[in-house]
ZAMARTOR-718143 format. One record per residue: residue in one letter; x, y, z of N, C-alpha, C, O in turn. Coordinates in steps of 0.2 Angstrom, whole numbers, padded with zeros to 4 digits, always signed. Atoms other than C-alpha are relative to their C-alpha. Last residue first. Layout:
AXYZXYZXYZXYZ
...
//
This chain:
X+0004-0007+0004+0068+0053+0819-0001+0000-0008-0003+0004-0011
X+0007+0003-0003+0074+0037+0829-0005+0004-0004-0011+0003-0003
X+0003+0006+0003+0091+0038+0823-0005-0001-0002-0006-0005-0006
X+0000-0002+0005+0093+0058+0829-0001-0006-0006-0003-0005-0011
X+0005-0004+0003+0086+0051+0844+0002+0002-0007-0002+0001-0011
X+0005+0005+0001+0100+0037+0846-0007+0005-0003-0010+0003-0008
X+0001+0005+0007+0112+0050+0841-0005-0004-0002-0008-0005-0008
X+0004-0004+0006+0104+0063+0854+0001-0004-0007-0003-0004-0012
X+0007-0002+0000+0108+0050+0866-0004+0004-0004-0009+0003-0007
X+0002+0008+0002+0125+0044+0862-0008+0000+0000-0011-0004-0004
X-0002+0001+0006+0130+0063+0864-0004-0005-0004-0008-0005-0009
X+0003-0006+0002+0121+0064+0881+0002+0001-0008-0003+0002-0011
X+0005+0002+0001+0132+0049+0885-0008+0004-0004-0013+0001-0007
X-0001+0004+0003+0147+0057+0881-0007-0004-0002-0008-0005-0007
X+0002-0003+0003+0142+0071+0892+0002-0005-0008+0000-0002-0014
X+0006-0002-0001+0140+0060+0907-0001+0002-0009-0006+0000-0012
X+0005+0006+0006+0157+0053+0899-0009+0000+0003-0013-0004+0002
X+0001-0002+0009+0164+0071+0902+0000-0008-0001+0002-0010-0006
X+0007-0007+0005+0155+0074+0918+0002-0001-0005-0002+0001-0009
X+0009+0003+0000+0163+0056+0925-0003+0004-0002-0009+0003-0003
X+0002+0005+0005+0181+0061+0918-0007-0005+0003-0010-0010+0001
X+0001-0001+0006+0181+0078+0928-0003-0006-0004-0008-0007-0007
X+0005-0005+0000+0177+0071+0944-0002+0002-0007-0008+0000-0010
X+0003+0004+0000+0192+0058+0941-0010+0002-0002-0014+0000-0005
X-0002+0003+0005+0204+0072+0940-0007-0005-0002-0010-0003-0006
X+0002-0003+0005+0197+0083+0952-0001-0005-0007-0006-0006-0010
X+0007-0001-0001+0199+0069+0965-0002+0003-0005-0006+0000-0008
X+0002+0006+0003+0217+0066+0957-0009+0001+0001-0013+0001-0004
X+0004+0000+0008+0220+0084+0958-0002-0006+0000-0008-0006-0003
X+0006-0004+0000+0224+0083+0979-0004+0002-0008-0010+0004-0008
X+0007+0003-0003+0236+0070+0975-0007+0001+0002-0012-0002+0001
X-0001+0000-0006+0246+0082+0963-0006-0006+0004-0011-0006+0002
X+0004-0003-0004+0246+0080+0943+0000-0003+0008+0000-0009+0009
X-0001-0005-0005+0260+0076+0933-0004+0002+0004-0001+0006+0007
X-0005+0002-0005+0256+0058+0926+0002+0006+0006+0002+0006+0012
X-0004-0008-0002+0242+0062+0913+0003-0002+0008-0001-0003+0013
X-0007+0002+0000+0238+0047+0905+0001+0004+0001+0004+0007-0004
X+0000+0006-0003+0219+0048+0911+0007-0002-0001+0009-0007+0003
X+0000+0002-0006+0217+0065+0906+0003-0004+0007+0004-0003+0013
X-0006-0008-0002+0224+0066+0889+0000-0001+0008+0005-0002+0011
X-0007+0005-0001+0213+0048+0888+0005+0006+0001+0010+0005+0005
X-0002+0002-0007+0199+0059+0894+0004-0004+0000+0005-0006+0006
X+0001-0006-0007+0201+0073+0883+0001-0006+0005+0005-0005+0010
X-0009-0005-0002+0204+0062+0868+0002+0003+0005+0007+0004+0007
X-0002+0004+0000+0186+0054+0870+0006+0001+0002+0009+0000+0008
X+0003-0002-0008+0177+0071+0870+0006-0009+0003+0009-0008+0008
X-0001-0006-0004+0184+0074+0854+0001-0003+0008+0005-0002+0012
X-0005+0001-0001+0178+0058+0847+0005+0004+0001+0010+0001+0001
X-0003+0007-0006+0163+0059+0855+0006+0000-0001+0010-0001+0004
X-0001-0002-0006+0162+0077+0844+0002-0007+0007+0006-0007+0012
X-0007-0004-0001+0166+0069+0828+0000+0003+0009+0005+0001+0013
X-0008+0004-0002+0154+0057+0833+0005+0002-0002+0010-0001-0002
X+0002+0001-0008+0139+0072+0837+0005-0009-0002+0008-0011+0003
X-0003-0004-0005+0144+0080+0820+0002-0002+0008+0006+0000+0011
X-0006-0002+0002+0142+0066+0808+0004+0004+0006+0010+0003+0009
X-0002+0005-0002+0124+0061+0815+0010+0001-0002+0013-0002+0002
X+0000+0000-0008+0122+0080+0814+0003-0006+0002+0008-0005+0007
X-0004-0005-0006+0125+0079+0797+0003+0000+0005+0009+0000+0007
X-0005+0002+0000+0118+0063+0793+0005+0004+0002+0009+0003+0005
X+0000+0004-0002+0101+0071+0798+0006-0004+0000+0007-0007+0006
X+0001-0004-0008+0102+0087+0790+0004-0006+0004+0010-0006+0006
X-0005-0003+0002+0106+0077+0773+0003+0004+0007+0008+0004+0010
X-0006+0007+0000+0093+0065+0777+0006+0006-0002+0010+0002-0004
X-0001+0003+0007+0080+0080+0779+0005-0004+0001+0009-0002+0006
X-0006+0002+0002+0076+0087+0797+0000-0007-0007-0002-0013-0007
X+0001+0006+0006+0059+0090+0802+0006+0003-0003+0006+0008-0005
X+0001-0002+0007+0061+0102+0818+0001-0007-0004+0003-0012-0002
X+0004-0008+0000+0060+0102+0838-0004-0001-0007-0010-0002-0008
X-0005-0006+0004+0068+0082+0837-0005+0007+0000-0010+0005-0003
X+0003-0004+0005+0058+0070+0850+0005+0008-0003+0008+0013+0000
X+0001+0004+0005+0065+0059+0863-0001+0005-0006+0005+0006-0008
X+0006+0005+0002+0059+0068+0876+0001-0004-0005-0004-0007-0006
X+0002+0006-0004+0075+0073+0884-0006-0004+0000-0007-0009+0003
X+0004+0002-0002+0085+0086+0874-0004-0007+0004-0001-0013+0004
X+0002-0001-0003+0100+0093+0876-0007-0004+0000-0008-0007+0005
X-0010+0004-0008+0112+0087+0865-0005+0001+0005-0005-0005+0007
X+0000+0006+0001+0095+0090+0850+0005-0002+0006+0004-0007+0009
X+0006+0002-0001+0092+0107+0856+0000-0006+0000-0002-0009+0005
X+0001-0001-0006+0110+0112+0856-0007-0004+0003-0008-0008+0007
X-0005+0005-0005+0113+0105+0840-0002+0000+0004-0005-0005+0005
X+0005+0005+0001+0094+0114+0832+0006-0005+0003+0004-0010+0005
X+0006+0001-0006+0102+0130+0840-0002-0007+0000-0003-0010+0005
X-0004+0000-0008+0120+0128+0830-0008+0001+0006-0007+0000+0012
X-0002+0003+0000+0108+0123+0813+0006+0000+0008+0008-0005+0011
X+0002+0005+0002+0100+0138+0813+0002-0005+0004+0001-0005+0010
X+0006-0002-0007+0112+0150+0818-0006-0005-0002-0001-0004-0005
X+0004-0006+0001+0124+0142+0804-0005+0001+0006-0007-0003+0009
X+0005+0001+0001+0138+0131+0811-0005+0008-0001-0005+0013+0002
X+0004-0008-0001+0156+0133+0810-0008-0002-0002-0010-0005-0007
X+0003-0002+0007+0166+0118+0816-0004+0006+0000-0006+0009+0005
X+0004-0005+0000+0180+0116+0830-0005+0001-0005-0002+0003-0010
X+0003-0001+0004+0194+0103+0830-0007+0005+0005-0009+0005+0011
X+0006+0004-0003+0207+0100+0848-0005+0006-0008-0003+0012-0009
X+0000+0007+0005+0223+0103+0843-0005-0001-0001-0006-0004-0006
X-0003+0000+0007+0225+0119+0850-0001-0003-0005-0001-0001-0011
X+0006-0006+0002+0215+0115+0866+0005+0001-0008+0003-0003-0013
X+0005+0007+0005+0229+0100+0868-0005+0004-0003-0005+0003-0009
X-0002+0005+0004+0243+0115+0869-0003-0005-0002-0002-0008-0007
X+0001+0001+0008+0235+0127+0879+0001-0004-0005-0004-0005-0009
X-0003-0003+0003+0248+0128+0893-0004+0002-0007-0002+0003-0013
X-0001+0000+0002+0244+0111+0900+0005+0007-0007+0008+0006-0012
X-0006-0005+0001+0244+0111+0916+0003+0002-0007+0009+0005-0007
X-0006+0002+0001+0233+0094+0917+0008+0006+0001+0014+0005+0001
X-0002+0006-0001+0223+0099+0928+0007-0003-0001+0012-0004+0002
X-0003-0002-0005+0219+0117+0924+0000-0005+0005-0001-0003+0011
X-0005-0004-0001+0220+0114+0907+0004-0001+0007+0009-0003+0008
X-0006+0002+0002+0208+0101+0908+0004+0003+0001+0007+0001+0006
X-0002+0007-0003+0194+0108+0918+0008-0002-0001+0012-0002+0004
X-0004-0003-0001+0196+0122+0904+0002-0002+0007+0008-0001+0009
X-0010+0000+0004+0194+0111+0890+0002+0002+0007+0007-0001+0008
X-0004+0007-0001+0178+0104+0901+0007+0000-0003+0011-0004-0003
X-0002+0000-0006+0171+0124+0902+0003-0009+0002+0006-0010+0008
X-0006-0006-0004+0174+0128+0886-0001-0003+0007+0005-0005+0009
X+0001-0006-0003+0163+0112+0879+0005+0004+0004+0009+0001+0008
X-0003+0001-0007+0171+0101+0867-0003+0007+0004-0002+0013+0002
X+0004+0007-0002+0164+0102+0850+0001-0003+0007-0001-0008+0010
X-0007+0002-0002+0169+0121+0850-0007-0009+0001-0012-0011+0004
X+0002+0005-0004+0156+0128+0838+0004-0003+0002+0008-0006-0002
X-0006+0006-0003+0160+0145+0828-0002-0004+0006-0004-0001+0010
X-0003+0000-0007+0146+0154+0820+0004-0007+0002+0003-0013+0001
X-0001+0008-0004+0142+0154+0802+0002+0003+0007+0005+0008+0007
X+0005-0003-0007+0134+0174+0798+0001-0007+0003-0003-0008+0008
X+0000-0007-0003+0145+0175+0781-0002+0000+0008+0000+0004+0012
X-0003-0002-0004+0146+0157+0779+0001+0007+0001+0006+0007+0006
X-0001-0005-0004+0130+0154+0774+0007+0001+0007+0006+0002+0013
X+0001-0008+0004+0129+0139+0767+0003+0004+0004+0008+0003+0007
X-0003-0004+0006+0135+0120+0767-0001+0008-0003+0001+0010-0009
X+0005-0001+0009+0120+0112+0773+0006+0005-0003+0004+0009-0008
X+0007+0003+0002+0127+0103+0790-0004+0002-0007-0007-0001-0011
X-0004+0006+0000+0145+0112+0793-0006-0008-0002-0004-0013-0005
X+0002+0004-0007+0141+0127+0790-0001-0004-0003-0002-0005-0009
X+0008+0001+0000+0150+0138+0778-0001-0006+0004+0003-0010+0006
X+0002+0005+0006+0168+0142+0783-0008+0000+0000-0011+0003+0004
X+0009+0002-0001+0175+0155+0796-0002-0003-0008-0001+0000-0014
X+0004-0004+0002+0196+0155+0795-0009-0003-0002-0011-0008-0004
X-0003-0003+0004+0202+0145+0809-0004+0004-0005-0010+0004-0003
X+0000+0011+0005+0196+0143+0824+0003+0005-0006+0005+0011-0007
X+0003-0002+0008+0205+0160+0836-0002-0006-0004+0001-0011-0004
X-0002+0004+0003+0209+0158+0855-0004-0003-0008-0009-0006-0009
X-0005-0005+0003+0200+0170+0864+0004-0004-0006+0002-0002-0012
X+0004-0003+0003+0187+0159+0871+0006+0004-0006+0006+0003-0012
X+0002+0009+0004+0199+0146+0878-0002+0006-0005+0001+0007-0010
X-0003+0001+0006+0207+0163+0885+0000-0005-0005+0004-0007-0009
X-0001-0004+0005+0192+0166+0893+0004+0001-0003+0002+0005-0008
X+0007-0001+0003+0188+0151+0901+0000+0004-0004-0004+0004-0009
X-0003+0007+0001+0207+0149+0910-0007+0000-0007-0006-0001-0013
X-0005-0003+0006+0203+0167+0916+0000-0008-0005-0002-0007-0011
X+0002-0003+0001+0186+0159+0925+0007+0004-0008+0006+0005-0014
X+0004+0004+0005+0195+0145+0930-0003+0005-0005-0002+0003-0011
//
């Protein structure tokens, strides 16, 4: 898994753009997989894939800013946003977090119509598609917060 995780990493976005919420700074943007590495890599090592969904699969560049203020917002649990976000911010995000469901979506239909896998995968199989609509939920959660703010 571990190899399977480092060549997700390896695997180039395309060329670095300004961030994907205020449009700046793309010299110092950082690359954001909307899919987390260790659920692409889940996949792979189910489906067998060779790379080939991961390839498809969108990425955007977020400024160190606004890539901590994601994490914070996916993760958090009080309800409450760290920082005061402007309408511009705010639809952003609200943009980013259903691009990402709709990412995360793809994955478990790729999953769920996936025929080749062995008896002993299905238990993974199923494993995986209740942590990636955990993580769905978690999306739907920061939206309702990023609503609510």
């Amino acid at each position: 898994m571990k190899r399977i995780n480092a060549e997700i990493r390896r695997i180039k976005f395309k060329e670095r753009q300004n961030c994907y919420i205020c449009d700046r700074y793309k010299d110092i943007a950082e690359a954001h997989h909307l899919i987390e590495v260790s659920d692409i890599g889940k996949y792979i090592e189910i489906i067998q894939d060779d790379f080939q969904f991961y390839k498809s699969l969108k990425g955007v560049w977020l400024c160190p800013n606004h890539h901590t203020i994601y994490h914070k917002i996916y993760s958090n649990k009080g309800g409450k946003i760290c920082v005061e976000l402007d309408e511009k911010e705010r639809d952003g995000y609200m943009n980013l977090y259903k691009y990402a469901q709709t990412e995360y979506k793809k994955l478990i239909e790729g999953i769920e119509n996936s025929f080749k896998i062995s008896d002993e995968e299905k238990a993974l199989k199923y494993e995986v598609i209740s942590r990636i609509k955990k993580k769905i939920d978690k999306i739907e959660k920061g939206m309702e917060i990023l609503a609510l703010n």
